[in-house]
PyMOL Python script that loads the backbone (N, CA, C, O; Angstrom):
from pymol import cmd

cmd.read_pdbstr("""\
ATOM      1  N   UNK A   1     112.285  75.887  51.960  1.00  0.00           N
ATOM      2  CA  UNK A   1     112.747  74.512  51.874  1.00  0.00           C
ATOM      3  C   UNK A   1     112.201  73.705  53.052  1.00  0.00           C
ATOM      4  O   UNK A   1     111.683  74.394  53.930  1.00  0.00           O
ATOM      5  N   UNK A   2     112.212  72.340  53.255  1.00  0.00           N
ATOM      6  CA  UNK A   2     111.924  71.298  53.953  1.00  0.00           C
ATOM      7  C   UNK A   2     112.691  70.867  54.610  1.00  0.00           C
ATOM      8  O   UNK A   2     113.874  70.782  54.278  1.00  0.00           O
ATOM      9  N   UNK A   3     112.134  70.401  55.937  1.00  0.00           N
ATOM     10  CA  UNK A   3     113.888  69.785  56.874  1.00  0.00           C
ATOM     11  C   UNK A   3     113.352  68.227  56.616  1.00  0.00           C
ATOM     12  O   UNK A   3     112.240  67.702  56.659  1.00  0.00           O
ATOM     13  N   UNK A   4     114.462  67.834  56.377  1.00  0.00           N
ATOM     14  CA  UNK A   4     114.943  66.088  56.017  1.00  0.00           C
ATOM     15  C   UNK A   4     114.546  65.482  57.160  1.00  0.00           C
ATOM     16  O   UNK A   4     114.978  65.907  58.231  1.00  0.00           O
ATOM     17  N   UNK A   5     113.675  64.412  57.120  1.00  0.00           N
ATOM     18  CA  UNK A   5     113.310  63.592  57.855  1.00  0.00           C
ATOM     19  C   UNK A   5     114.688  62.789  58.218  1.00  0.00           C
ATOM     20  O   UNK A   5     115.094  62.538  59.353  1.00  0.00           O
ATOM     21  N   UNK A   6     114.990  62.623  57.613  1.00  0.00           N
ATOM     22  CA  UNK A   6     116.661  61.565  57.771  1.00  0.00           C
ATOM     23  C   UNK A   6     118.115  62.486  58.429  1.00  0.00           C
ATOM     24  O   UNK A   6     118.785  62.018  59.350  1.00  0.00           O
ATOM     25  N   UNK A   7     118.299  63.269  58.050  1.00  0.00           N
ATOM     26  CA  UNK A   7     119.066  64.467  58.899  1.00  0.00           C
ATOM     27  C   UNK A   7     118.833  65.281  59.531  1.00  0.00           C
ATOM     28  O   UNK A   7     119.326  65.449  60.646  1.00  0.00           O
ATOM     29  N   UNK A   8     117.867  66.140  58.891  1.00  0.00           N
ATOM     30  CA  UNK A   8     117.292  66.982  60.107  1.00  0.00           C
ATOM     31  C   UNK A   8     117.661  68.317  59.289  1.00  0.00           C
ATOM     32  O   UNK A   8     117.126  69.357  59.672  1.00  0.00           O
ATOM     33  N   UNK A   9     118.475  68.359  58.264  1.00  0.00           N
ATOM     34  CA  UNK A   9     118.400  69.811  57.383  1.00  0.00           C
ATOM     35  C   UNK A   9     117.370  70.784  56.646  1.00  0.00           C
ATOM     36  O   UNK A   9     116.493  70.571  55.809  1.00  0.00           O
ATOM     37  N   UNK A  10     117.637  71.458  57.023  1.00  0.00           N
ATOM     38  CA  UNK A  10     116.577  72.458  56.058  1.00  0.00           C
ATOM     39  C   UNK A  10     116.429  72.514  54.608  1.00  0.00           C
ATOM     40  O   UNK A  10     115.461  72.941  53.979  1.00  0.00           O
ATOM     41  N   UNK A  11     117.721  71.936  54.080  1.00  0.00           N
ATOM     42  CA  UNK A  11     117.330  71.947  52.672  1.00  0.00           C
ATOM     43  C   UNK A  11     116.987  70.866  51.987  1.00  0.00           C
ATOM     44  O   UNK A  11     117.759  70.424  51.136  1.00  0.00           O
ATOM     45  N   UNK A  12     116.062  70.406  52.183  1.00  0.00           N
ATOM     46  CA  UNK A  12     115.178  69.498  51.508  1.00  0.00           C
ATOM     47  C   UNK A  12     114.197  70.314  50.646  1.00  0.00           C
ATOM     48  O   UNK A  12     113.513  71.219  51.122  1.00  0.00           O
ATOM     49  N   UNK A  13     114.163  69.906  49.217  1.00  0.00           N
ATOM     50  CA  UNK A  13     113.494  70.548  48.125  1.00  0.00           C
ATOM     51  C   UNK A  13     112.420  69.290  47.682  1.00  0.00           C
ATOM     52  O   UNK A  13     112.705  68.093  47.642  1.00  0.00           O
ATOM     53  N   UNK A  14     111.044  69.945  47.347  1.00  0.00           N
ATOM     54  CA  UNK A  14     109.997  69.282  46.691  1.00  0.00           C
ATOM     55  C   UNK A  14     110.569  68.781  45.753  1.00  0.00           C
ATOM     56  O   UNK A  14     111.505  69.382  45.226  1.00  0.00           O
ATOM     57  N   UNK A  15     110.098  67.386  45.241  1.00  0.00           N
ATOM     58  CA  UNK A  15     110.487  66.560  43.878  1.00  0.00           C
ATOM     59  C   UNK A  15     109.193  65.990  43.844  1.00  0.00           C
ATOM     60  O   UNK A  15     108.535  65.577  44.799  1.00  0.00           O
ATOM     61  N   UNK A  16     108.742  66.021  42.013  1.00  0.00           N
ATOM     62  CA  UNK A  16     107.943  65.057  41.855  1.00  0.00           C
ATOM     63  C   UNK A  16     108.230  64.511  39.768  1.00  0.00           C
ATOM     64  O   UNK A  16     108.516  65.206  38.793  1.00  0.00           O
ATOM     65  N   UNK A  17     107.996  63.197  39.900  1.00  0.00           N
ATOM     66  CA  UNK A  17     108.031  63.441  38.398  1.00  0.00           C
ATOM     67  C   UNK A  17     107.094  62.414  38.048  1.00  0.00           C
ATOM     68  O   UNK A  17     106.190  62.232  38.863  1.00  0.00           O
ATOM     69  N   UNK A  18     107.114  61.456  36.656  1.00  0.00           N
ATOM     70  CA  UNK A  18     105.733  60.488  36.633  1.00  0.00           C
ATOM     71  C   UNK A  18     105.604  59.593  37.735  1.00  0.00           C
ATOM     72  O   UNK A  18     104.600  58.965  38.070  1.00  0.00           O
ATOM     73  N   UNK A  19     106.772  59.606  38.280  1.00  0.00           N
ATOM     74  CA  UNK A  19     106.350  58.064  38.783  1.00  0.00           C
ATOM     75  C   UNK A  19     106.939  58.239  41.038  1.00  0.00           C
ATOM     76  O   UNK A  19     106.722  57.479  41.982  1.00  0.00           O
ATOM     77  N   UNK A  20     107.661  59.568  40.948  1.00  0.00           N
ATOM     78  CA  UNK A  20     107.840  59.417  42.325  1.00  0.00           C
ATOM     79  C   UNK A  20     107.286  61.114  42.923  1.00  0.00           C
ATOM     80  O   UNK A  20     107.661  62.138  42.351  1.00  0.00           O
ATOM     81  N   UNK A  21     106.608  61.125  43.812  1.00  0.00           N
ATOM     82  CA  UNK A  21     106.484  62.431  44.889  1.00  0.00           C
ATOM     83  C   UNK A  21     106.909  62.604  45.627  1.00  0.00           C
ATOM     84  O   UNK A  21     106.639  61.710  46.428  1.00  0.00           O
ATOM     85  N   UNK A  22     107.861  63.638  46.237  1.00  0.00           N
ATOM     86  CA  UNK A  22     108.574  63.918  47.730  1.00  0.00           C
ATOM     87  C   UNK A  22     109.052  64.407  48.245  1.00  0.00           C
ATOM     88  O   UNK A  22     108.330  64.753  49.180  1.00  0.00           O
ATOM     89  N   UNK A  23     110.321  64.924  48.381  1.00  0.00           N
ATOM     90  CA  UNK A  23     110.854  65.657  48.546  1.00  0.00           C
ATOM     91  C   UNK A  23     112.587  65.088  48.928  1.00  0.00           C
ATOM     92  O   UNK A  23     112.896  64.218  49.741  1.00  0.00           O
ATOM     93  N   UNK A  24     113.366  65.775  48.186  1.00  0.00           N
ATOM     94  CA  UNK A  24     114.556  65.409  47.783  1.00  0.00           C
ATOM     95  C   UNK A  24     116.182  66.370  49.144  1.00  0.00           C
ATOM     96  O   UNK A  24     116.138  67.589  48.977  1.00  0.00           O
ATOM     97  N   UNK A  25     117.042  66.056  49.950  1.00  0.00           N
ATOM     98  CA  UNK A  25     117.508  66.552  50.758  1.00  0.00           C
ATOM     99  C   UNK A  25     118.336  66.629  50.224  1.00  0.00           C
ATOM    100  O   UNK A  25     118.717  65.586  49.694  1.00  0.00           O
ATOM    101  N   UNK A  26     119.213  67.965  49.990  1.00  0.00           N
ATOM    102  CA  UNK A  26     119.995  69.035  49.354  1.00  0.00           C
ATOM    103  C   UNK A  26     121.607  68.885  49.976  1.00  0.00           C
ATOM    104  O   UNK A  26     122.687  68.940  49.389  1.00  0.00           O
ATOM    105  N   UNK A  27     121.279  68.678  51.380  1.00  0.00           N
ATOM    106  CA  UNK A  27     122.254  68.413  52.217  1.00  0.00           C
ATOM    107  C   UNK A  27     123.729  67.467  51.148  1.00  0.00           C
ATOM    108  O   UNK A  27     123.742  66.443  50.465  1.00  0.00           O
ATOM    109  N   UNK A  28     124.576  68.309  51.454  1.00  0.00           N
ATOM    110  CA  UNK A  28     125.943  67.234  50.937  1.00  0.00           C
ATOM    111  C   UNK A  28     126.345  66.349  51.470  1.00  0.00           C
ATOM    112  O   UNK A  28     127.191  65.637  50.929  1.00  0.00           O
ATOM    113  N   UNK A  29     125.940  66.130  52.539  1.00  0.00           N
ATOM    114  CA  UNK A  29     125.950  64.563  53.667  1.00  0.00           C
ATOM    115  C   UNK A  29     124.854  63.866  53.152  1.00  0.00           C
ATOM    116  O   UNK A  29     124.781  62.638  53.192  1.00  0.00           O
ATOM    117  N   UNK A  30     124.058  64.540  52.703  1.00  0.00           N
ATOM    118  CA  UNK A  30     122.920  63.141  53.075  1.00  0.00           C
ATOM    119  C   UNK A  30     122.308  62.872  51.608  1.00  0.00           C
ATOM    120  O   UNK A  30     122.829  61.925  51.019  1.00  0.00           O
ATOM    121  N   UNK A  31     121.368  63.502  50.984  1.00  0.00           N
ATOM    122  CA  UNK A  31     120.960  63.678  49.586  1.00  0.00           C
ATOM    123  C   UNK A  31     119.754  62.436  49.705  1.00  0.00           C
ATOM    124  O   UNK A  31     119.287  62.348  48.569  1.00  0.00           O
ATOM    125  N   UNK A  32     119.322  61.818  50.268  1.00  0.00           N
ATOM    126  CA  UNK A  32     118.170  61.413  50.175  1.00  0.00           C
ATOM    127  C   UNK A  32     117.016  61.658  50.020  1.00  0.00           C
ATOM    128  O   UNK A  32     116.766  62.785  50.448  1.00  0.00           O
ATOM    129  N   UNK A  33     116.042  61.085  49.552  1.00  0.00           N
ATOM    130  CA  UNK A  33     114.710  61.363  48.947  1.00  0.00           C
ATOM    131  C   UNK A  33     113.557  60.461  50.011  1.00  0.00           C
ATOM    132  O   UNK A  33     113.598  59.269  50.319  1.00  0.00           O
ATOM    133  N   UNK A  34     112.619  61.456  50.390  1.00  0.00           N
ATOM    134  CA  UNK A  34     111.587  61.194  51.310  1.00  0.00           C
ATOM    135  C   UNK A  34     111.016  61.093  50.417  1.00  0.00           C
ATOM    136  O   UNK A  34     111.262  61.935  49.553  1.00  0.00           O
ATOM    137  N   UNK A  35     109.766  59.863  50.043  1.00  0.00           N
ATOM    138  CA  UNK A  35     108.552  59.663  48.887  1.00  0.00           C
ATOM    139  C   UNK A  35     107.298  59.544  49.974  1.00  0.00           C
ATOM    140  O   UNK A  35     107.137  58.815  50.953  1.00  0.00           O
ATOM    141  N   UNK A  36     106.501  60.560  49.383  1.00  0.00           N
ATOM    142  CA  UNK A  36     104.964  61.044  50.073  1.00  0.00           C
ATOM    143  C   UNK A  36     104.146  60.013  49.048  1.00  0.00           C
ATOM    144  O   UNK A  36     104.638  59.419  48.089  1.00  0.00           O
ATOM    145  N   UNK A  37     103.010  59.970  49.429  1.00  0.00           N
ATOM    146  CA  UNK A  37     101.812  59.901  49.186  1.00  0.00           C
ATOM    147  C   UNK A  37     101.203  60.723  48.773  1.00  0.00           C
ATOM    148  O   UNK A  37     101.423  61.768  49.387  1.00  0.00           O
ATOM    149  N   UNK A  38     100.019  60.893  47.479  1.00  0.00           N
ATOM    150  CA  UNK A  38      99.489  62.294  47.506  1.00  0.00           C
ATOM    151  C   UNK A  38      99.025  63.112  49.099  1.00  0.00           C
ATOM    152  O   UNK A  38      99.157  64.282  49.457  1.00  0.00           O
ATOM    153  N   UNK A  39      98.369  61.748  49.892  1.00  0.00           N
ATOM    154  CA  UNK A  39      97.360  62.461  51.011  1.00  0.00           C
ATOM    155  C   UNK A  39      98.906  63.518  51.717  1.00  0.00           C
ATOM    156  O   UNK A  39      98.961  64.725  51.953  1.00  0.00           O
ATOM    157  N   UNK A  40      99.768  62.645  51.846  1.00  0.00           N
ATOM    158  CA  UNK A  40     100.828  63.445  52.445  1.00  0.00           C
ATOM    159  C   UNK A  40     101.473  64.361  51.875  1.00  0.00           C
ATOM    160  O   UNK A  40     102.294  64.827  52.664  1.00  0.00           O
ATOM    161  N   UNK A  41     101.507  64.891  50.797  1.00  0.00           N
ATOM    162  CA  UNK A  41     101.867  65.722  50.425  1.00  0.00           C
ATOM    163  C   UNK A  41     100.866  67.446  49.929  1.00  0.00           C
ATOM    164  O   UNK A  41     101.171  68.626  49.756  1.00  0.00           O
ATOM    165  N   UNK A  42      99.617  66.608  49.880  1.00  0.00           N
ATOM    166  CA  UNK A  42      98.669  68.111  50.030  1.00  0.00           C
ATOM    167  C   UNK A  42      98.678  68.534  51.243  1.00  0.00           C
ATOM    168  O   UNK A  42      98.349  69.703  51.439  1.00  0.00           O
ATOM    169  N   UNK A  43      99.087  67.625  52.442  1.00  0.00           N
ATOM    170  CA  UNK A  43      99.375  67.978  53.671  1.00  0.00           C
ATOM    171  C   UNK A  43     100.339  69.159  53.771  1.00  0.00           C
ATOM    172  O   UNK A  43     100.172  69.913  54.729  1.00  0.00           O
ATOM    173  N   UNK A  44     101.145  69.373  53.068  1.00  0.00           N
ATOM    174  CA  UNK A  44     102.700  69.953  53.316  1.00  0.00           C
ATOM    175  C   UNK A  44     102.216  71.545  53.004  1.00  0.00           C
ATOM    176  O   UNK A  44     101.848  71.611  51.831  1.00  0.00           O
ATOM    177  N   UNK A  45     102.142  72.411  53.465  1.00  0.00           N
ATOM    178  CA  UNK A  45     101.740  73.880  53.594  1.00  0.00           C
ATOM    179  C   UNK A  45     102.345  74.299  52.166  1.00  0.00           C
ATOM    180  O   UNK A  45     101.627  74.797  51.298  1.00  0.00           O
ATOM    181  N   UNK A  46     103.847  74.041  51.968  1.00  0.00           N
ATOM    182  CA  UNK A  46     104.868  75.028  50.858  1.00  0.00           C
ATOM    183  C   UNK A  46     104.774  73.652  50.031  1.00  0.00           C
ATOM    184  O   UNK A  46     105.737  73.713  49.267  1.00  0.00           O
ATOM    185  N   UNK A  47     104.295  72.793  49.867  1.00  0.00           N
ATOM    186  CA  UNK A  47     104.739  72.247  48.743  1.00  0.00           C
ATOM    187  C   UNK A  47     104.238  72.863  47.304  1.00  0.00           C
ATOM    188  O   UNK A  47     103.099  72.650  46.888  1.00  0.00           O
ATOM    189  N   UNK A  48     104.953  73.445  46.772  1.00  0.00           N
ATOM    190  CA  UNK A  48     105.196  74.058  45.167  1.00  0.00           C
ATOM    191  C   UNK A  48     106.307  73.482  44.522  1.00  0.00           C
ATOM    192  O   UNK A  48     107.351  73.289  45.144  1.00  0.00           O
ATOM    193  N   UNK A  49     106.174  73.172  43.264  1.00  0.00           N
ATOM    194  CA  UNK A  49     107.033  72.463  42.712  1.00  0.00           C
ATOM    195  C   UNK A  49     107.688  74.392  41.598  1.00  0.00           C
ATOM    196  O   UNK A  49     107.035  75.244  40.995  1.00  0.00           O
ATOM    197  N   UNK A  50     108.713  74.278  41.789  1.00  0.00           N
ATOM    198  CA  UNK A  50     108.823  75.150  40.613  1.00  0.00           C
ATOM    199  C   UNK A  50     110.503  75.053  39.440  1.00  0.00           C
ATOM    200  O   UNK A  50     111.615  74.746  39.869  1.00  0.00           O
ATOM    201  N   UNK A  51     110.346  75.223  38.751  1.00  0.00           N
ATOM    202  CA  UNK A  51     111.302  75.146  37.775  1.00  0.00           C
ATOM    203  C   UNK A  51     112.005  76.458  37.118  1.00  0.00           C
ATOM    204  O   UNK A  51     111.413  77.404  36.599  1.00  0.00           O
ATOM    205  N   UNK A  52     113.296  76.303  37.251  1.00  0.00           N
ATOM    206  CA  UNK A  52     113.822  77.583  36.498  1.00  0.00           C
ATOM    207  C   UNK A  52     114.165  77.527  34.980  1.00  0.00           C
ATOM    208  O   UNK A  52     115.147  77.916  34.348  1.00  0.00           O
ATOM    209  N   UNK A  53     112.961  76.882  34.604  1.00  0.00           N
ATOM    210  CA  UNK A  53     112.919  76.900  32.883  1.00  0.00           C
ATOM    211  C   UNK A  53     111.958  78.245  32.369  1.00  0.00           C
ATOM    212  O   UNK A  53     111.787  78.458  31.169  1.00  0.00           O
TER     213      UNK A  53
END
""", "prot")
cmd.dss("prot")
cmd.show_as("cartoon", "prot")
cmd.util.cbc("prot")
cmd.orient("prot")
């Protein structure tokens, strides 16, 4: 997982869908969504998007 630019938690999870990229904070305080750029996000070492479908 990702630490939240806005809190500082570790659980921030990759999000992307048509129209936003980023990464989404898991945290029960906070739950905000950081939106990347592609350049910034091929940046990100773990970014994998994955689904439990």
């Amino acid at each position: 997982m990702w630490k939240c630019p806005y809190c500082g938690s570790d659980q921030g999870m990759p999000y992307q869908d048509s129209n936003l990229t980023g990464m989404l904070c898991l945290d029960g305080m906070c739950g905000r969504f950081h939106a990347m750029t592609d350049e910034e996000s091929k940046q990100e070492e773990r970014h994998v998007y994955e689904s439990d479908m």
